[in-house]
ZATORSE-257337 format. One record per residue (C-alpha): x negated, y, z negated; residue number from 0; residue in three letters. Coordinates in pm, 1 decimal. Example, Ala and Ser with C-alpha at 12.3 -4.5 7.8 and 13.67 -1.06 7.14 Angstrom:
% ZATORSE-257337
       xx       yy       zz   k   r
  -1230.0   -450.0   -780.0   0 ala
  -1367.0   -106.0   -714.0   1 ser
END
This chain:
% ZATORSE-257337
       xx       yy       zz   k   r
   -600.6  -2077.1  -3333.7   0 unk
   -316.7  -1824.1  -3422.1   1 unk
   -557.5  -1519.4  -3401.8   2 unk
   -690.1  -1659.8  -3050.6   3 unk
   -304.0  -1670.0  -2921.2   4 unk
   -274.8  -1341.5  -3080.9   5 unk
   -524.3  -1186.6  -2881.1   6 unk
   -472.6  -1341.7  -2503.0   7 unk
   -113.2  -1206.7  -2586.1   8 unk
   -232.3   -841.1  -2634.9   9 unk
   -488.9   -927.3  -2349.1  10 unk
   -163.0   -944.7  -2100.1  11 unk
    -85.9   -589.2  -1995.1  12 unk
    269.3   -622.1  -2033.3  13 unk
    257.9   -658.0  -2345.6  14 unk
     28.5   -337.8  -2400.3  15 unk
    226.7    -95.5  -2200.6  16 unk
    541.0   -237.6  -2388.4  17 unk
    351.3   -191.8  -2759.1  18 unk
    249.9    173.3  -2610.5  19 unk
    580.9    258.0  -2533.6  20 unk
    764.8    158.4  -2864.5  21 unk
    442.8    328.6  -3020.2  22 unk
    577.9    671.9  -2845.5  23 unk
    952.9    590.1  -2870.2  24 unk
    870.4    596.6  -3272.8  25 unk
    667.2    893.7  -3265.8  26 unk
    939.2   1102.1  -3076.3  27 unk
   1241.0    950.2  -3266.8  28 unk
   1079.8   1052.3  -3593.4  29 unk
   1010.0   1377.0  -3486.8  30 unk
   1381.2   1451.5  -3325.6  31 unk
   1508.7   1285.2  -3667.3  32 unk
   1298.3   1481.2  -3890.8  33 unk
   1383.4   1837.6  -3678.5  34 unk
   1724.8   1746.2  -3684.9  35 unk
   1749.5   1675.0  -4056.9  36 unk
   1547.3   1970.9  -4130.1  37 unk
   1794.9   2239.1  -3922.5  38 unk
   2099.4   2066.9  -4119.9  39 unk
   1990.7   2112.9  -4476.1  40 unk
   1811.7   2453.4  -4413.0  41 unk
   2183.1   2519.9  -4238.0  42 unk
   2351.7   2412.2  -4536.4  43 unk
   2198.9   2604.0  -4793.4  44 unk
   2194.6   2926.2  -4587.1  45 unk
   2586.5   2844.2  -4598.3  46 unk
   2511.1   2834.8  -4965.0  47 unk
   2314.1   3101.4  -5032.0  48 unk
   2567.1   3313.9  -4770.7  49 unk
   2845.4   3235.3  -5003.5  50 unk
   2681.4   3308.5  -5326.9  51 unk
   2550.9   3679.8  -5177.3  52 unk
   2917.7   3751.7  -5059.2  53 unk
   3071.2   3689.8  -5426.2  54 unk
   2775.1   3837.6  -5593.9  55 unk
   2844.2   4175.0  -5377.4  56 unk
   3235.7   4135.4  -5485.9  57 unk
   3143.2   4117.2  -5900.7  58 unk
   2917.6   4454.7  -5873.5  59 unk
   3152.7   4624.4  -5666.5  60 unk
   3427.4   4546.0  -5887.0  61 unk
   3221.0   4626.8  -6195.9  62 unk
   3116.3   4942.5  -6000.9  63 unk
   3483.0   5000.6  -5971.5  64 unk
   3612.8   4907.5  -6356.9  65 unk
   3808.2   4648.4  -6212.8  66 unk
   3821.6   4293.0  -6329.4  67 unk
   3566.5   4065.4  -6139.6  68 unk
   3673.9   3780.2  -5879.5  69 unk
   3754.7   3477.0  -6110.8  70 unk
   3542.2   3176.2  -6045.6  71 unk
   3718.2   2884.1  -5866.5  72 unk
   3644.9   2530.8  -5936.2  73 unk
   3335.4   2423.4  -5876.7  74 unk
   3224.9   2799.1  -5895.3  75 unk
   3024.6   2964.4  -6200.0  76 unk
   2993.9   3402.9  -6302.7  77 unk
   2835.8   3475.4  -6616.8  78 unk
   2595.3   3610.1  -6791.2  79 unk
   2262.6   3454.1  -6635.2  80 unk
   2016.3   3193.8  -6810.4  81 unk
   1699.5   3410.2  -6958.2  82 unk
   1453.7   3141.3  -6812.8  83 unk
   1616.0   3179.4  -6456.7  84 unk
   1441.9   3437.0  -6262.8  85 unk
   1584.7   3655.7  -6020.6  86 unk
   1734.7   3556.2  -5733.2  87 unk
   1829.1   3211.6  -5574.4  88 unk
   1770.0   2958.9  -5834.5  89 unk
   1853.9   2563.3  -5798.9  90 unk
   1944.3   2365.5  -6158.9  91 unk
   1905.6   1993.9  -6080.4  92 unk
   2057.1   1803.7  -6407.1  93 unk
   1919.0   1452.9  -6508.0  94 unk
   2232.0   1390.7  -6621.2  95 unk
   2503.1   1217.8  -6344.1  96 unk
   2813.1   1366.9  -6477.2  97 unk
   2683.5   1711.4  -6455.7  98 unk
   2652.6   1849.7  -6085.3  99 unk
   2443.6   2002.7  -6000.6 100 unk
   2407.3   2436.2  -5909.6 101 unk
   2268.1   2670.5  -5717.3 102 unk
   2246.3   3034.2  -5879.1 103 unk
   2218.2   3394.7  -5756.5 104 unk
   2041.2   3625.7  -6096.3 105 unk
   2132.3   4023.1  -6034.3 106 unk
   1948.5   4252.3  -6270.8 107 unk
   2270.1   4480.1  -6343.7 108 unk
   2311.0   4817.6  -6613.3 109 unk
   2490.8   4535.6  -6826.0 110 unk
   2241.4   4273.8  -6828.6 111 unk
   2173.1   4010.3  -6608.4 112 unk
   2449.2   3817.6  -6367.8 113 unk
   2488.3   3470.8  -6254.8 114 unk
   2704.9   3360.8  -5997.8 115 unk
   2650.3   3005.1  -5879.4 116 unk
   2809.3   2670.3  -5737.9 117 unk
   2845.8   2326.7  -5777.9 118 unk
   2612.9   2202.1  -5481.8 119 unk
   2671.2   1830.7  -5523.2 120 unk
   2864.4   1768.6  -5201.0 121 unk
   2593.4   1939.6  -5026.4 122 unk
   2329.9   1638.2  -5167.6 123 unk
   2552.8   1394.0  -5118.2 124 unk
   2607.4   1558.2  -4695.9 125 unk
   2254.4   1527.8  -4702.2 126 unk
   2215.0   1204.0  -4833.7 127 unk
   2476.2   1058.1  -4626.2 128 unk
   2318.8   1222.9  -4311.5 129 unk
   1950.5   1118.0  -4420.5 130 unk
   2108.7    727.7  -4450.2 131 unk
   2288.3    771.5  -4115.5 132 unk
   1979.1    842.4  -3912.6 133 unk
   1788.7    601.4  -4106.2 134 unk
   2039.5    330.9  -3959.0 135 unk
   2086.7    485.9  -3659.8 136 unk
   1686.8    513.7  -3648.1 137 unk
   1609.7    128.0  -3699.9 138 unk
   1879.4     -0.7  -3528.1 139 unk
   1740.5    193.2  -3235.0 140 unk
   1431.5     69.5  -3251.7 141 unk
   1498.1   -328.5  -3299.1 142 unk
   1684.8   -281.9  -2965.5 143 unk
   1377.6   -115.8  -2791.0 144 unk
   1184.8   -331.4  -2914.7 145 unk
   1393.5   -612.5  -2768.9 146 unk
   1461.1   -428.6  -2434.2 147 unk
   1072.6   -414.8  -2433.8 148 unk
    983.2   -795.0  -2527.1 149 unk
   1228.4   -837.0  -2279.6 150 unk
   1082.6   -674.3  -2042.1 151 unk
    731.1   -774.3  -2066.7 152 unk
    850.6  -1143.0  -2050.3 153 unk
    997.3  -1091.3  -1754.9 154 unk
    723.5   -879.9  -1570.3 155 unk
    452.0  -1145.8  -1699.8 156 unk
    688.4  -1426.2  -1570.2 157 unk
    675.5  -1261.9  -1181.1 158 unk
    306.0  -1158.3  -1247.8 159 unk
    293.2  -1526.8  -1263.6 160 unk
    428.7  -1595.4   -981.7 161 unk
    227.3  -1356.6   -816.9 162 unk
   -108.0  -1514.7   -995.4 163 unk
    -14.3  -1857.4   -934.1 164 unk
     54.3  -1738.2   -550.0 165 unk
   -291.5  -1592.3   -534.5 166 unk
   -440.3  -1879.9   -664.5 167 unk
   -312.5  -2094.8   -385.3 168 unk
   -389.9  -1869.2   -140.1 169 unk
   -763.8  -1912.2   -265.1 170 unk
   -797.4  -2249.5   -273.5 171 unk
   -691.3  -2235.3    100.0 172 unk
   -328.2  -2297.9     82.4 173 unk
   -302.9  -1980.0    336.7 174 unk
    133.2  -2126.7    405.7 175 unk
    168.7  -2024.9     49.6 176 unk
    440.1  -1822.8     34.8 177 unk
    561.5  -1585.8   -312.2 178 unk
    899.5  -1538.0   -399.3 179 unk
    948.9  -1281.4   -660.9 180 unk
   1323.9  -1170.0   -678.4 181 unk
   1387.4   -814.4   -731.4 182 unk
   1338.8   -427.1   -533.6 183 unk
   1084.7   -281.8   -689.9 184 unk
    678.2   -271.1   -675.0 185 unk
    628.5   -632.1   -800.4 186 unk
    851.2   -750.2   -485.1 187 unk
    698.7   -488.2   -261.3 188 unk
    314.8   -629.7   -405.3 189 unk
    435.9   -999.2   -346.9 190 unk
    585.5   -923.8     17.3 191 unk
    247.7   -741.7    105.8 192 unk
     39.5  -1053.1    -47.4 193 unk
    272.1  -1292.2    205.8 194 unk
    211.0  -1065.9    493.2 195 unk
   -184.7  -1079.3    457.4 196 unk
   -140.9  -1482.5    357.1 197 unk
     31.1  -1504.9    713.9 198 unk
   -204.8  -1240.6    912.1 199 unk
   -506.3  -1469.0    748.5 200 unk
   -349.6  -1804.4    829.3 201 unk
   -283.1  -1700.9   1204.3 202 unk
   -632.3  -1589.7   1236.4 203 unk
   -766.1  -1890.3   1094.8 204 unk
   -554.3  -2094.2   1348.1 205 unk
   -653.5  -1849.8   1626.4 206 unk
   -985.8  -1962.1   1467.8 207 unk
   -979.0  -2302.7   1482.7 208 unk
   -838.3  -2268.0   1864.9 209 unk
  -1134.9  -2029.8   1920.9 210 unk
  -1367.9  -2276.6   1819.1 211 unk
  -1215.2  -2593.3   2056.6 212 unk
  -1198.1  -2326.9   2308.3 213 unk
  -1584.4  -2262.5   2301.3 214 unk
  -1673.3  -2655.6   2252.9 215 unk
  -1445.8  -2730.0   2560.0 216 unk
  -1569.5  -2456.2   2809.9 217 unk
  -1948.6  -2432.7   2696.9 218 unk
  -1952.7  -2847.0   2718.0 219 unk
  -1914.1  -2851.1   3107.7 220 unk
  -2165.3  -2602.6   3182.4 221 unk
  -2438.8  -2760.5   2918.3 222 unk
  -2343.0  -3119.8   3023.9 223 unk
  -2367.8  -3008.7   3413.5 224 unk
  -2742.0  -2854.4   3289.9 225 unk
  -2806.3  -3165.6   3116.9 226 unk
  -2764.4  -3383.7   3434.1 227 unk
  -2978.5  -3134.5   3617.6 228 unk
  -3230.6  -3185.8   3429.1 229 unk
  -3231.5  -3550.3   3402.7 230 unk
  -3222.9  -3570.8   3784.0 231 unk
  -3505.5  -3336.3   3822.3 232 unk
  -3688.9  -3558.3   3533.8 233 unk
  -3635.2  -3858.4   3692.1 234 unk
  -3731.8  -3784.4   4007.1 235 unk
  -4057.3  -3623.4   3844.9 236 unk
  -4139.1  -3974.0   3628.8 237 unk
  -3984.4  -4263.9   3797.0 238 unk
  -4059.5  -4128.3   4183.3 239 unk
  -4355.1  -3870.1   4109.9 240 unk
  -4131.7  -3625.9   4279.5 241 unk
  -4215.0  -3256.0   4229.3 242 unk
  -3898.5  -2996.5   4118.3 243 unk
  -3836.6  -2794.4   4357.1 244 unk
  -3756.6  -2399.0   4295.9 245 unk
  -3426.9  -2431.9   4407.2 246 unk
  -3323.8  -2725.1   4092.6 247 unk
  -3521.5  -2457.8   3844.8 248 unk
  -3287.6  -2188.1   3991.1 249 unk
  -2982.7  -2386.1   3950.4 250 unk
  -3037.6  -2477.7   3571.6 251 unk
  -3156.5  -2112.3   3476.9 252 unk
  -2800.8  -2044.9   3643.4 253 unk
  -2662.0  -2281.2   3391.1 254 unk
  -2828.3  -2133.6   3131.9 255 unk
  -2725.1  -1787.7   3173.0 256 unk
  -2385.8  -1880.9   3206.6 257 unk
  -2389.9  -1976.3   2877.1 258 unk
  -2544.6  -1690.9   2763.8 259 unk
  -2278.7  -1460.5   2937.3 260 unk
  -2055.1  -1684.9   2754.8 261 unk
  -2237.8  -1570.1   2393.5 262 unk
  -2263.1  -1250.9   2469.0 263 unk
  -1883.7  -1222.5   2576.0 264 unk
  -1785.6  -1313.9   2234.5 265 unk
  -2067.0  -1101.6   2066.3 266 unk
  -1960.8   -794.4   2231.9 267 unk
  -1568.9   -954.3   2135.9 268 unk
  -1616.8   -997.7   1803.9 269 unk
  -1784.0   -652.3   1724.3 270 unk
  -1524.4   -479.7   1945.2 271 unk
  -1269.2   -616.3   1714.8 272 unk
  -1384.1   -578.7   1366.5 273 unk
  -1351.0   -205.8   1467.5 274 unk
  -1736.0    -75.2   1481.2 275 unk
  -1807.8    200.7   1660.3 276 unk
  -1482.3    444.1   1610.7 277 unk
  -1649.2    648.8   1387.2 278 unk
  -1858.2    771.7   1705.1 279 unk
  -1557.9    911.1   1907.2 280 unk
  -1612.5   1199.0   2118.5 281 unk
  -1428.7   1356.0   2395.7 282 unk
  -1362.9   1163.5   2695.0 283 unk
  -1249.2   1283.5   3036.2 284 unk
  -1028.1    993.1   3244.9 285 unk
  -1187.8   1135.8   3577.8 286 unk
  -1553.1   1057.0   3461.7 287 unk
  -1404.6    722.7   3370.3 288 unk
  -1283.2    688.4   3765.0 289 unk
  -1585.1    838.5   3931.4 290 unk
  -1830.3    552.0   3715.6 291 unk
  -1613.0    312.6   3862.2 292 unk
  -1591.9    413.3   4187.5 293 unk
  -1945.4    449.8   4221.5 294 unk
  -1986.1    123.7   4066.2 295 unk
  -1766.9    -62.2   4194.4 296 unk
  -1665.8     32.1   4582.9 297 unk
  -1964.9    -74.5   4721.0 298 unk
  -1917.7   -448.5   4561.0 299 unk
  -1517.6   -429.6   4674.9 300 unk
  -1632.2   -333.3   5012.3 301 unk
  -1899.8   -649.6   5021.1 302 unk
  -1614.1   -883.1   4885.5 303 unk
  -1383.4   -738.7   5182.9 304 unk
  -1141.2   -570.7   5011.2 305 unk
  -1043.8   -187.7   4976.5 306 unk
  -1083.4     19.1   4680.4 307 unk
   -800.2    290.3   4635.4 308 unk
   -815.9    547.1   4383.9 309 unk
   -528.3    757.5   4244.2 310 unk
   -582.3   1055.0   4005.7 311 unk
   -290.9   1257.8   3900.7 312 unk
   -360.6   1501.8   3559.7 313 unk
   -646.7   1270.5   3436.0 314 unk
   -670.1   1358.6   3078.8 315 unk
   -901.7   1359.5   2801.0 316 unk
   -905.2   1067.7   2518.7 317 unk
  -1069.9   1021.6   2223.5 318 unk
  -1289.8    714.8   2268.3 319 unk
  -1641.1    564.0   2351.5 320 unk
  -1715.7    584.1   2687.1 321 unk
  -1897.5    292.9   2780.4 322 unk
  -1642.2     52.9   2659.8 323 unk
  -1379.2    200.9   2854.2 324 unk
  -1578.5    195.4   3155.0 325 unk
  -1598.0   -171.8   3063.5 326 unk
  -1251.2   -195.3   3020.3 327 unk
  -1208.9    -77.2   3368.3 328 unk
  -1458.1   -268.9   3489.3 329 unk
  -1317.7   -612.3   3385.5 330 unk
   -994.6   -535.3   3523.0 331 unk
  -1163.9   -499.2   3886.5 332 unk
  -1354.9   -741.8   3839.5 333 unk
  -1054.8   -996.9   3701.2 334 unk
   -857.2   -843.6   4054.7 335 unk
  -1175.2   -927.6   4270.7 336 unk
  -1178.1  -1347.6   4148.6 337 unk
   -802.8  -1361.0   4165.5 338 unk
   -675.1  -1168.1   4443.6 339 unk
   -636.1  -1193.0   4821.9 340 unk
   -872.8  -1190.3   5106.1 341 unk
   -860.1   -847.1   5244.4 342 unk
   -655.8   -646.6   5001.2 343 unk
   -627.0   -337.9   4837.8 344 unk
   -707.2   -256.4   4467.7 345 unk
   -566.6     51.8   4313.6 346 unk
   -756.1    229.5   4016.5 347 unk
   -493.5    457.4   3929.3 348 unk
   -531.9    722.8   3616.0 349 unk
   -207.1    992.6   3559.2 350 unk
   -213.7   1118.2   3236.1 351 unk
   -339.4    907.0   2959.1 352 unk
   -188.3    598.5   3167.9 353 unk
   -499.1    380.8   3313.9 354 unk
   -415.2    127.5   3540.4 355 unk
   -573.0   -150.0   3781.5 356 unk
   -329.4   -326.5   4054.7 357 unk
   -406.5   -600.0   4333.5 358 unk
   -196.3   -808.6   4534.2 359 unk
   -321.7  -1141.1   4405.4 360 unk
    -82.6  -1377.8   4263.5 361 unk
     -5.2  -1245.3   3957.8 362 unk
     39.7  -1380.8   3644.6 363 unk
    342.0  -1558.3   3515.2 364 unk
    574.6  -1404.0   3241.5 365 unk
    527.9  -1704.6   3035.4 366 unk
    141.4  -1667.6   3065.5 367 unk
     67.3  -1319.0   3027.9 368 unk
     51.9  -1295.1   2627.5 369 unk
   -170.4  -1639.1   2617.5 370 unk
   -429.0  -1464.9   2908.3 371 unk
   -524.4  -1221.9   2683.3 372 unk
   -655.9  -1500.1   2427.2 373 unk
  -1036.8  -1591.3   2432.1 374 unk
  -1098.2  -1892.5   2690.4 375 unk
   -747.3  -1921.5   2836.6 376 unk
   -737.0  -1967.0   3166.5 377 unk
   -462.5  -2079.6   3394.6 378 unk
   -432.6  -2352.5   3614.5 379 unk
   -590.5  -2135.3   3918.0 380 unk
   -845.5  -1989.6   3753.2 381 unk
   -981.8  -2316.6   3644.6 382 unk
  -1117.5  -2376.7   3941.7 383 unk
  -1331.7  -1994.9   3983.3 384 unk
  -1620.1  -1884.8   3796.0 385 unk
  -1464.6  -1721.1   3499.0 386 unk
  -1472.8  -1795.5   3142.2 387 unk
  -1134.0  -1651.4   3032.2 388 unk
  -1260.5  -1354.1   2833.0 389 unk
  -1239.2  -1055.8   3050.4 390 unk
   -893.7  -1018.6   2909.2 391 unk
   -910.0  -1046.2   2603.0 392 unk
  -1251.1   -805.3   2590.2 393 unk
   -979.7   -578.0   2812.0 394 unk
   -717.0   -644.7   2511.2 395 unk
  -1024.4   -595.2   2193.7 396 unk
  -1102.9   -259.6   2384.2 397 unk
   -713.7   -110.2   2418.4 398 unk
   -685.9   -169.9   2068.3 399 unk
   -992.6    -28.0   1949.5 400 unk
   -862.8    300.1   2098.9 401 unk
   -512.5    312.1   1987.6 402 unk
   -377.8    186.9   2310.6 403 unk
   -144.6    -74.4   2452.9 404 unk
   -220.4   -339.5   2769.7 405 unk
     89.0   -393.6   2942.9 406 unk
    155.5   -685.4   3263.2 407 unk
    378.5   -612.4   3533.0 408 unk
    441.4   -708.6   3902.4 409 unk
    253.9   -506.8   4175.5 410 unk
    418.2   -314.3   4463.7 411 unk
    680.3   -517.7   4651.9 412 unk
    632.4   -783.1   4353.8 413 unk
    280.9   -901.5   4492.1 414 unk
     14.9   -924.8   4249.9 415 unk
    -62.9   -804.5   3935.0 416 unk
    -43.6   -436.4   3755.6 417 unk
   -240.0   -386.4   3423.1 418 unk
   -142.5    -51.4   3283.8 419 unk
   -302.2     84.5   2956.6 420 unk
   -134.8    392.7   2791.0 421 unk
   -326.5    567.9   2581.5 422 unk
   -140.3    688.5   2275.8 423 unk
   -103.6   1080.5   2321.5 424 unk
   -259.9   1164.6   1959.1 425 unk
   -579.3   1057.4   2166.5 426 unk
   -509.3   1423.0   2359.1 427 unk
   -750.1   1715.8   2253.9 428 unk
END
């Protein structure tokens, strides 16, 4: 049992980055110890050694000289050297603790062979002292790293708790889940990015779940309306022996491909949106975008009674697929042909990167124009026409997928509707 806590302990990473750490703290502290110890002794003795040379130099000049050598001080030796001690620096260490001990300099001289040494005792004991000293200073240092670092792990495994026990609400579907980790510093930045996905995922799912009664409630009308058709048309072929005529086959296969409009809408909505087909970007010139349209387009505006105006001032070139934005383009005429006026005039207008489509309809109301540009809204007036309430929102997937912005505001004189989409001028090449 303890070896199995033992090792889920060093499983948490915390705990290894702290055990690395004190692992390197060690390894450095012994080596700046060591260095440090090692320059201070060698420092030492050349003080030493330094001394000894100068007073040797003063006996063989005075010798040299006939004078009477420097008299040792205390703590000092000059004599006649040991035979066993060779020449040069020689270090006596004494068993004995009430006799220091000396470091010698031997000089071969004309009158035999000179000593001159000193009592190096307070030197050992500098060095002793100074090798205790770090010792302390060494493991006092390191129980409070290693507390600073238990400390530390427990407290970054505590908020990688958090963070884990946040997660694992998240996954079980708990997308309100929300994780509060206090602090400035990656862990807060990782737990404020986790809440910002929990909340981009839980308004999708809504948008989802709105989505979905959306699509029940606007495909039931046209299936039940198909479904009475064809009861009728049975009916009147088994109870009255009634042939169907063409015109009853017409109207359901009308039925039908509403609803397939409807499923292809949100086909070509959904693939729009996950963001498929940027890779394929090429070069796109706003007047080619304008003269599909117009060719398109006039001759149904015309049938409808209405007047197609087109403006083109510096039409420039985006980056973007150009089939989808004549698509764009064509949902806003076509979204200005079922709402606007008998008789009026719709203005494709391109200056710049700025697209824009304007009729003199009714317009939109400020409090309606974010919710248009959800799949299946449609407003009070529009209930009543043929659409299905995602021309918008294929207008809105299609903006986005290119960078760009849709934007509502009044027509000329306040009459109608303007739809203006900038392009972002990065697009430019």
């Amino acid at each position: 049992m303890f070896l199995f806590r033992l090792r889920k302990v060093f499983r948490l990473s915390t705990v290894r980055q702290t055990l690395v750490l004190l692992f390197l703290f060690c390894a450095i502290s012994l080596a700046a110890w060591g260095g440090t110890y090692w320059l201070i002794s060698g420092e030492m003795q050349r003080a030493v050694d330094q001394r000894l040379s100068d007073r040797m130099e003063a006996t063989l000049a005075a010798l040299e000289a006939g004078e009477t050598p420097p008299a040792p001080t205390e703590g000092q030796y000059a004599g006649a050297a040991d035979d066993t001690w060779p020449s040069g620096f020689v270090a006596v260490e004494t068993s004995s603790r009430e006799e220091p001990d000396y470091r010698y300099l031997v000089f071969e001289t004309a009158q035999g062979r000179l000593a001159v040494g000193e009592n190096v005792e307070r030197q050992e004991e500098l060095q002793q002292i100074l090798s205790g000293g770090m010792q302390l200073a060494l493991l006092a240092t390191l129980c409070l790293t290693t507390l600073a670092g238990v400390w530390l792990a427990i407290n970054g495994q505590r908020r990688l708790r958090v963070i884990n026990e946040g997660l694992a609400e998240v996954g079980r579907g708990n997308l309100a889940t929300r994780i509060q980790v206090k602090g400035n510093d990656d862990l807060s930045l990782l737990a404020d990015r986790i809440n910002l996905t929990a909340k981009r995922l839980d308004h999708a799912m809504q948008q989802m779940r709105v989505q979905s009664s959306n699509i029940a409630h606007d495909l039931r009308t046209p299936l039940a309306r198909l479904r009475a058709q064809i009861e009728t048309n049975l009916d009147a072929l088994t109870e009255r022996g009634e042939a169907v005529s063409a015109e009853a086959l017409e109207a359901d296969l009308e039925q039908i491909d509403q609803v397939t409009e409807i499923f292809d809408a949100l086909l070509r909505l959904a693939r729009i949106e996950s963001g498929a087909g940027r890779e394929s970007f090429e070069p796109v010139e706003m007047r080619s975008i304008l003269e599909a349209a117009v060719e398109t387009f006039e001759p149904v505006v015309s049938e409808a009674g209405h007047a197609l105006v087109v403006e083109n001032s510096d039409a420039s070139i985006v980056s973007g697929d150009e089939s989808l934005l004549i698509q764009l383009v064509a949902n806003l005429i076509q979204n200005a042909l079922r709402y606007g006026q008998e008789g009026q005039a719709i203005t494709l207008a391109c200056h710049g990167t700025v697209l824009s489509v304007t009729d003199e309809g009714q317009g939109i109301p400020l409090a309606h124009r974010k919710r248009v540009l959800q799949p299946f809204y449609q407003g009070e007036a529009a209930r009543s026409g043929e659409g299905s309430g995602l021309g918008l929102s294929l207008v809105r997937a299609i903006a986005e997928l290119h960078g760009a912005e849709l934007y509502f505001s009044d027509g000329p004189n306040g009459r109608g509707l303007k739809v203006s989409v900038p392009f972002p001028k990065t697009t430019k090449l």
